[in-house]
C-alpha positions in Angstrom: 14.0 -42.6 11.3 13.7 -39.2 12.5 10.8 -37.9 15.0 8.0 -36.6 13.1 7.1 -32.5 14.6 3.9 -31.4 15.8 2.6 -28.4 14.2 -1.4 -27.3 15.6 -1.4 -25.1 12.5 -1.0 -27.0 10.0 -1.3 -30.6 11.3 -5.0 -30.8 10.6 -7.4 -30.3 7.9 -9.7 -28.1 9.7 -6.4 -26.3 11.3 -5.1 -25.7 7.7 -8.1 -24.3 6.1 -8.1 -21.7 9.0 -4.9 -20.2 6.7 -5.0 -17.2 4.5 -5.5 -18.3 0.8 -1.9 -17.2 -1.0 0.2 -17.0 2.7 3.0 -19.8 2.8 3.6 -21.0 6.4 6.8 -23.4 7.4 7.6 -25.1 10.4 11.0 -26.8 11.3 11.5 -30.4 10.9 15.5 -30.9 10.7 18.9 -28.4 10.6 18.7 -27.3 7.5 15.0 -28.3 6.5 11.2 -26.6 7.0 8.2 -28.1 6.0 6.2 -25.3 3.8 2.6 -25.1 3.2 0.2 -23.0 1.0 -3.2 -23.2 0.2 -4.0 -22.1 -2.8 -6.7 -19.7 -4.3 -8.7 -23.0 -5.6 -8.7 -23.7 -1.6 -6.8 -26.7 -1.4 -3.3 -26.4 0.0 0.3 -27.5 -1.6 3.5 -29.3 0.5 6.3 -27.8 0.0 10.1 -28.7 1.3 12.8 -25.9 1.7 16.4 -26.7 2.2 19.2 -25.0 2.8 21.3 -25.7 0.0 25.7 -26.3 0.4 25.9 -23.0 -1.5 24.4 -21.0 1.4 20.8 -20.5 -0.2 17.5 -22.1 -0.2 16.2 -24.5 -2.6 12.4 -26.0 -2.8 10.8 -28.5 -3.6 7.3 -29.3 -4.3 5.8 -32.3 -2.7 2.4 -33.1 -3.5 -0.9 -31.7 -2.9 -2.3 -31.5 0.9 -4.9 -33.8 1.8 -7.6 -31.4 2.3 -10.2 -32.7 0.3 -8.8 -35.9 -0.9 -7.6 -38.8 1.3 -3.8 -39.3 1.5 -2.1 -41.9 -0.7 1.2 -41.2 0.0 2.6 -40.0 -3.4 0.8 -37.2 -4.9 -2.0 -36.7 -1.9 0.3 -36.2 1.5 -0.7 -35.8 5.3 1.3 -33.6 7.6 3.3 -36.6 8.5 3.7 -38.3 5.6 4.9 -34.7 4.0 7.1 -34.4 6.8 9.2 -38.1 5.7 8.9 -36.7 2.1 11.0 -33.6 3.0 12.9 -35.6 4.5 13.8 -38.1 1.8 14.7 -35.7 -0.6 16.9 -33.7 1.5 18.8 -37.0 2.2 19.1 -38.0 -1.6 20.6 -34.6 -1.8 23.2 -34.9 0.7 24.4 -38.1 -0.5 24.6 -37.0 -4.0 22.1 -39.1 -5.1 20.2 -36.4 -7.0 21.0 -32.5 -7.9 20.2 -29.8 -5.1 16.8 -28.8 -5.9 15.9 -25.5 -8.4 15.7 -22.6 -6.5 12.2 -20.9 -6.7 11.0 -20.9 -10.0 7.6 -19.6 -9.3 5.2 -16.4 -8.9 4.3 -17.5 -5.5 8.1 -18.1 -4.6 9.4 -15.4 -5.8 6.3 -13.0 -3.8 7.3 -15.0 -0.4 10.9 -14.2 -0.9 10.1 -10.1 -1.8 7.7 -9.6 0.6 10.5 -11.1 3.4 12.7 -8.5 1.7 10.2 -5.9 1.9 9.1 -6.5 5.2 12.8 -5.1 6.2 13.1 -2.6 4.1 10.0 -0.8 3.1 7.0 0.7 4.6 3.6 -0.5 2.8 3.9 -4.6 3.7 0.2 -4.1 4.6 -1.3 -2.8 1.7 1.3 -4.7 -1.0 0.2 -7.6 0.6 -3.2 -7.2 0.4 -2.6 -6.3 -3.3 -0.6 -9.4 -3.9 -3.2 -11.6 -2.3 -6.5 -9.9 -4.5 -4.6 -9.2 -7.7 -1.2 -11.4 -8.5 -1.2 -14.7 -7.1 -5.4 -15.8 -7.8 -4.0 -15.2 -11.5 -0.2 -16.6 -11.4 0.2 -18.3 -8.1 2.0 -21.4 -8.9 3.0 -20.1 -12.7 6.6 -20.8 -13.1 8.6 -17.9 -13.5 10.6 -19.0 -17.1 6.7 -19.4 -18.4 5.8 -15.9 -18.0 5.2 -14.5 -21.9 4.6 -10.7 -22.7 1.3 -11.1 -24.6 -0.2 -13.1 -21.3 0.9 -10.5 -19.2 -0.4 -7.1 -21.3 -4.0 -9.2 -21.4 -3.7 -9.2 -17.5 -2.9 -5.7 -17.2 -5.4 -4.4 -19.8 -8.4 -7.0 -18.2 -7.1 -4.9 -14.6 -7.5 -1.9 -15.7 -11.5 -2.5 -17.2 -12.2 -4.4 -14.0 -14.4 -3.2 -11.3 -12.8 -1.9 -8.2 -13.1 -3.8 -5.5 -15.5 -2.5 -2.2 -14.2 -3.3 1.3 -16.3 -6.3 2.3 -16.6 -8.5 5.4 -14.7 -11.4 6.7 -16.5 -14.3 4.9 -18.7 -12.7 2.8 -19.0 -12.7 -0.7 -16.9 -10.1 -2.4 -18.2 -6.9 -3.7 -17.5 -4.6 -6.4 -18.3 -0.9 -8.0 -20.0 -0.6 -10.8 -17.5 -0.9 -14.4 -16.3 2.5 -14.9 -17.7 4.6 -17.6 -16.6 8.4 -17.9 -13.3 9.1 -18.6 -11.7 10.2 -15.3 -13.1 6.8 -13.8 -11.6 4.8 -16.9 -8.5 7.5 -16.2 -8.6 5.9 -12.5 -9.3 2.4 -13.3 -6.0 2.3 -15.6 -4.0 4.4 -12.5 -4.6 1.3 -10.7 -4.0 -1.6 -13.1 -0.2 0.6 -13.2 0.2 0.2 -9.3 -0.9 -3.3 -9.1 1.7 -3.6 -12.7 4.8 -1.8 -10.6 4.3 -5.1 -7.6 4.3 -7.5 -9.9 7.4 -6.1 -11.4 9.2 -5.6 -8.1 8.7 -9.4 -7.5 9.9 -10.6 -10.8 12.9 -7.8 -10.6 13.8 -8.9 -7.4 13.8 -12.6 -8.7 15.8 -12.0 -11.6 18.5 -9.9 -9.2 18.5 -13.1 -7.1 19.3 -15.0 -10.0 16.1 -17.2 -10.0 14.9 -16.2 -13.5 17.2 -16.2 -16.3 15.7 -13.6 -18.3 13.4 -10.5 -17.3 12.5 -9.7 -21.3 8.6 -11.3 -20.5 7.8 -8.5 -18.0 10.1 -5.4 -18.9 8.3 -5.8 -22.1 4.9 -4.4 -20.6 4.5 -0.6 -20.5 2.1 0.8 -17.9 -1.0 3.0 -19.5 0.3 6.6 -20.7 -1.6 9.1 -19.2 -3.3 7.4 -16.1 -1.9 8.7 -13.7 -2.7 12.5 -14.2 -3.7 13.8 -10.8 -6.9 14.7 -10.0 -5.9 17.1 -7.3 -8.7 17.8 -4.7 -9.0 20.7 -2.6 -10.9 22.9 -0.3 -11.2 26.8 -0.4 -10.8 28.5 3.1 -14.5 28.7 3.0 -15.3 25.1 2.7 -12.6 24.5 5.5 -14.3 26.5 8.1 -17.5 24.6 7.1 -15.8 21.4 7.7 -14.3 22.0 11.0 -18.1 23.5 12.2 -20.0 20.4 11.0 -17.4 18.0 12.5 -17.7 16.0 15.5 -15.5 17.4 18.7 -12.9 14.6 17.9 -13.0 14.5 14.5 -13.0 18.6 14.2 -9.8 18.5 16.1 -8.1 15.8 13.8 -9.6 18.0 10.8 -7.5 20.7 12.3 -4.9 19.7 12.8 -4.4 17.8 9.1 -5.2 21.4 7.8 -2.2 23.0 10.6 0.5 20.4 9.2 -0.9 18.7 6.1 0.1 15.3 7.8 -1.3 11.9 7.0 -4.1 10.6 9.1 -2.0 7.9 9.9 0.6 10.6 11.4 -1.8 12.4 13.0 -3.1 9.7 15.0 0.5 8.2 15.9 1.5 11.7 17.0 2.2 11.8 20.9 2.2 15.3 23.1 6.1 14.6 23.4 6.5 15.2 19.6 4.7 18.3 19.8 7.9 21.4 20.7 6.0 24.6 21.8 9.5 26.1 22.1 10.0 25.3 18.2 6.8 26.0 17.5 6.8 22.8 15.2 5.2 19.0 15.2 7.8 16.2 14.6 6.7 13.6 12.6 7.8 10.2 12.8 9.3 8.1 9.9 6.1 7.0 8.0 5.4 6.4 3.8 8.6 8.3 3.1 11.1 5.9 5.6 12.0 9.3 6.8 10.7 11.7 9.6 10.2 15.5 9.8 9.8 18.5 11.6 6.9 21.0 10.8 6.7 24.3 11.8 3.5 26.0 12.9 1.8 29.2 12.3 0.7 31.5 15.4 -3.0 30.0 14.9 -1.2 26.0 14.6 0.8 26.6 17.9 -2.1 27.7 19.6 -4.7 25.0 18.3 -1.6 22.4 19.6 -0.8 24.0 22.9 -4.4 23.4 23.5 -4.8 19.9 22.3 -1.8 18.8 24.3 -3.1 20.6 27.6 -2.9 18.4 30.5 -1.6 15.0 29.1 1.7 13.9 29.5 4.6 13.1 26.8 3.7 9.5 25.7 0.2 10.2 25.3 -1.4 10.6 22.2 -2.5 13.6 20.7 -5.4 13.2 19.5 -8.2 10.7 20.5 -11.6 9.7 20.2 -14.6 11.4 22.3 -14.1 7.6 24.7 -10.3 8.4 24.9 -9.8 5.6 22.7 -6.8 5.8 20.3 -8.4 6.6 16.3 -8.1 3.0 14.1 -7.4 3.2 10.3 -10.7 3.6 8.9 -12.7 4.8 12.4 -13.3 8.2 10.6 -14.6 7.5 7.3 -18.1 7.7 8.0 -17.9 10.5 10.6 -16.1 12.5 7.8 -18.7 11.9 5.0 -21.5 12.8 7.7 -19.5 16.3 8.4 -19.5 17.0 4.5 -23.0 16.0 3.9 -23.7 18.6 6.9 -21.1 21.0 5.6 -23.0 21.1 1.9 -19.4 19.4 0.5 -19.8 17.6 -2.9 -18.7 15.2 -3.3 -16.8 14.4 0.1 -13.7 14.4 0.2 -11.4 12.4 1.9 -9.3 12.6 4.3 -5.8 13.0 2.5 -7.6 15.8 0.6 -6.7 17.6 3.5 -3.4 17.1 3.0 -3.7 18.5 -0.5 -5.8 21.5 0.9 -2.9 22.0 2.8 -0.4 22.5 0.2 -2.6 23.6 -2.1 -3.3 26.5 0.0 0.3 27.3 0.6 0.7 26.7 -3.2 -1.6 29.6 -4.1 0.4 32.0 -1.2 3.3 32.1 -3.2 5.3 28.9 -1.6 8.0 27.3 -4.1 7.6 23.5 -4.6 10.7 23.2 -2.9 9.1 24.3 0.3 6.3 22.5 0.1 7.9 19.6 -0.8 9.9 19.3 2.8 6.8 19.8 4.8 4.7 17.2 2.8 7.7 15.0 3.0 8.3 13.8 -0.5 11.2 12.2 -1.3 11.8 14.7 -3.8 10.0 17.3 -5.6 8.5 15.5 -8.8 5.8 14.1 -6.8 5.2 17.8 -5.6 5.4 19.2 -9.0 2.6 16.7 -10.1 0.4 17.9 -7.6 0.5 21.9 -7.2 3.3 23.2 -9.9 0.3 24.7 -12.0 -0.9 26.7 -8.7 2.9 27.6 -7.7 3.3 29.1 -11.6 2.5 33.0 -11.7 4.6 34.0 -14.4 2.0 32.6 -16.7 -1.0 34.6 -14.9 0.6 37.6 -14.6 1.4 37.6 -18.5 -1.9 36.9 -19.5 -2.8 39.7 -17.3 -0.6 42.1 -18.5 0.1 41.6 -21.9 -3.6 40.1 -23.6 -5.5 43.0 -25.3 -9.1 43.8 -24.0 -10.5 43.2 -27.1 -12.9 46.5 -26.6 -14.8 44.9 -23.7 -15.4 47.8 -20.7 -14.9 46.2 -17.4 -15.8 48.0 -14.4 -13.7 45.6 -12.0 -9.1 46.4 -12.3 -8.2 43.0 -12.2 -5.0 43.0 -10.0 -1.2 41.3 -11.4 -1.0 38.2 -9.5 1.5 38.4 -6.7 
């Protein structure tokens, strides 16, 4: 009989209920073989075998139900241990033939460990598509098989997302909190803009997992159209006016952040990664690394944008950051929220923006100048230029101005003010 292994996180009850709801965790217990856990969003926790199968990929196999909450009986309700020797005897029976190799992953919650493994390698946003996984996919389809999916369950889900409540960042622990149900139409428009993101995930799991030949048909999901017209954007942005407002009602640290999103129209995330070394005075441009677009990219700066860096950089050497907080301290994900909405409120800014606004003030700015999306497009850093065109195309447009302006009859009215053709 082989030697049982000793896992401290998931040998316990009290160890196990530690774990993040919807997270699978596996720990070695023979070549070939891993002993899987989950606990599911009901609390308790499943057993789970994976083998490596003769044809070079994994197979599972569900074991029985953890004994979290119900004492072990060794057949449906499992220990660690006792887990462990069921793992074991199945991937035995397997070996000697006595029994098929197991289905591969058949459900929701197999298929989302097996993209997120993928996407941990090849995309950006594993963070936040996790977190959207955990709060939006798996507390409704979890341990759903994959073949059972049906078109008319999944448009209910979509449609009941997108009249939901959005969700409001809450502690560790406490009870979850929400908005209040949205009720004019740019908040329904918004409501339905989200249900379509959380609708793409889902179908990048179940895509993946028909690619990967685990589903045998992908007609349930590719039936399921995302809402039309939801994703209009709601583009917001600040005149020069309202800029210099911002910047004088903003904390030291903050105001210099706030400048220097409105020098580059990078992310905050960019800004606060950016080190002195990245910033070339001899270029006059800011290098920023590979972020949201997998790809990096070199900004130029104006005469007033080379100047506000040179000074920011004075004195610190290459691998230091750029910008930091008033302490020295490097600037955390959401550490300027609330010092942001305090400048606006001083700043007579309604309603506050946020900080990526300043990204759009940016290139809507530019936009207005007479910059071609083109342009605009390679400083934001968009993969290409639809996402640009959504954004500014009606501010890059003159040729529609300056044909109203020229070609509309005045109608008799006597204006006292020569309105000039738009540049």
């Amino acid at each position: 009989m082989a030697r049982s292994q000793r896992d401290s996180k998931l040998e316990t009850r009290t160890a196990r209920l530690k774990l993040k709801v919807g997270q699978r965790y596996f720990t070695k217990i023979g070549e070939g073989l891993a002993l899987g856990f989950r606990r599911t969003g009901e609390g308790y926790g499943n057993w789970q075998a994976r083998m490596m199968l003769a044809s070079g990929r994994y197979g599972f196999r569900a074991l029985g139900r953890a004994d979290d909450f119900m004492e072990a009986n060794g057949e449906t309700v499992l220990s660690f241990f006792q887990a462990q020797q069921k793992a074991r005897e199945a991937a035995t029976a397997i070996v000697a033939g006595e029994e098929p190799e197991p289905a591969l992953p058949v459900t929701v919650a197999d298929a989302t460990t097996r993209y997120l493994a993928w996407y941990a390698e090849n995309r950006k946003a594993l963070r936040e598509t996790t977190a959207t996984i955990a709060a939006h996919i798996l507390p409704t389809f979890d341990e759903r098989a994959l073949a059972s999916l049906t078109t008319a369950e999944l448009k209910a889900w979509h449609q009941k997302l997108a009249v939901k409540s959005a969700r409001v960042r809450t502690g560790i622990g406490a009870k979850q909190r929400y908005r209040a149900k949205p009720e004019n139409d740019n908040q329904k428009r918004a409501r339905k803009s989200t249900a379509n993101r959380i609708l793409t995930v889902l179908k990048a799991i179940l895509n993946k997992a028909f690619e990967d030949e685990l589903a045998a048909s992908d007609t349930a999901w590719r039936r399921v159209r995302p809402f039309e017209n939801a994703d209009e954007p709601v583009t917001r942005f600040l005149t020069e006016a309202e800029c210099k407002r911002l910047i004088n009602a903003s904390r030291a640290d903050l105001r210099a952040l706030v400048k220097g999103a409105l020098f580059t129209g990078a992310r905050y995330s960019e800004l606060t990664g950016l080190t002195v070394a990245h910033v070339n005075v001899d270029t006059r441009s800011v290098y920023i690394q590979p972020s949201k677009s997998g790809r990096g990219r070199h900004i130029p700066l104006s005469a007033d944008g080379l100047n506000f860096f040179e000074t920011v950089i004075a004195g610190k050497l290459g691998n230091a950051f750029a910008f930091t907080k008033t302490d020295g301290a490097r600037w955390g994900k959401n550490h300027h929220i609330r010092l942001l909405q305090e400048a606006c409120a001083k700043a007579r800014i309604e309603p506050a923006i946020g900080f990526h606004d300043l990204r759009h003030t940016y290139a809507s700015l530019l936009a207005q100048a007479g910059a071609d999306l083109l342009t605009i497009s390679k400083l934001l850093g968009h993969a290409d230029t639809r996402v640009t065109s959504r954004h500014y195309a009606h501010l890059c447009d003159r040729t529609l101005a300056n044909a109203v302006n020229a070609l509309l009859p005045g109608f008799g009215h006597q204006s006292n003010t020569k309105v000039a053709s738009i540049r």
